[in-house]
N, C-alpha and C positions, 0 to 999 in steps of 0.2 A: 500517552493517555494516563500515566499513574502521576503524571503533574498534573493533567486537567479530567478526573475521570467523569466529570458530569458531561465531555462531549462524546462520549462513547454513544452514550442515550443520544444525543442531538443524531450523531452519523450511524445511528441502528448497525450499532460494533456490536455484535455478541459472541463473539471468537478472538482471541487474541493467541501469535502478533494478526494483526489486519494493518494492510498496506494501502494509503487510498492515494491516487494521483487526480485531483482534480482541475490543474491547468497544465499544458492544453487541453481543449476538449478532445476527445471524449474521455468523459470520469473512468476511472477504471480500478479495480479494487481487488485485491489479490489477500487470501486468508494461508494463515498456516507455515512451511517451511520456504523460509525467506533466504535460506545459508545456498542457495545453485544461484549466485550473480547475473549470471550472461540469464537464465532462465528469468528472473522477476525483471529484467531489463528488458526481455523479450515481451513477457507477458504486461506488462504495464505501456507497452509502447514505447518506448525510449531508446533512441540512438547514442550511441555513441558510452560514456562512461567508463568506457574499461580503464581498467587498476589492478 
């Protein structure tokens, strides 16, 4: 967003960081501490990515 910050306004970001996954469906959108991996992997829906 500090490359593009006029999409904050388009995606009604009023918190940062905010994390959006919008494909696949369902959108899903996670605000706040990003640093627990396995947790924003969980909460976004996403399989698999461990590193």
């Amino acid at each position: 967003m500090c490359q593009e910050p006029g999409r904050a306004t388009e995606c009604d970001i009023i918190a940062a960081p905010t994390l959006i996954k919008d494909e696949p469906p369902p959108s899903r959108r996670m605000v706040g501490d990003l640093s627990d991996r396995p947790k924003v992997l969980s909460n976004l829906a996403i399989v698999g990515g461990s590193k």
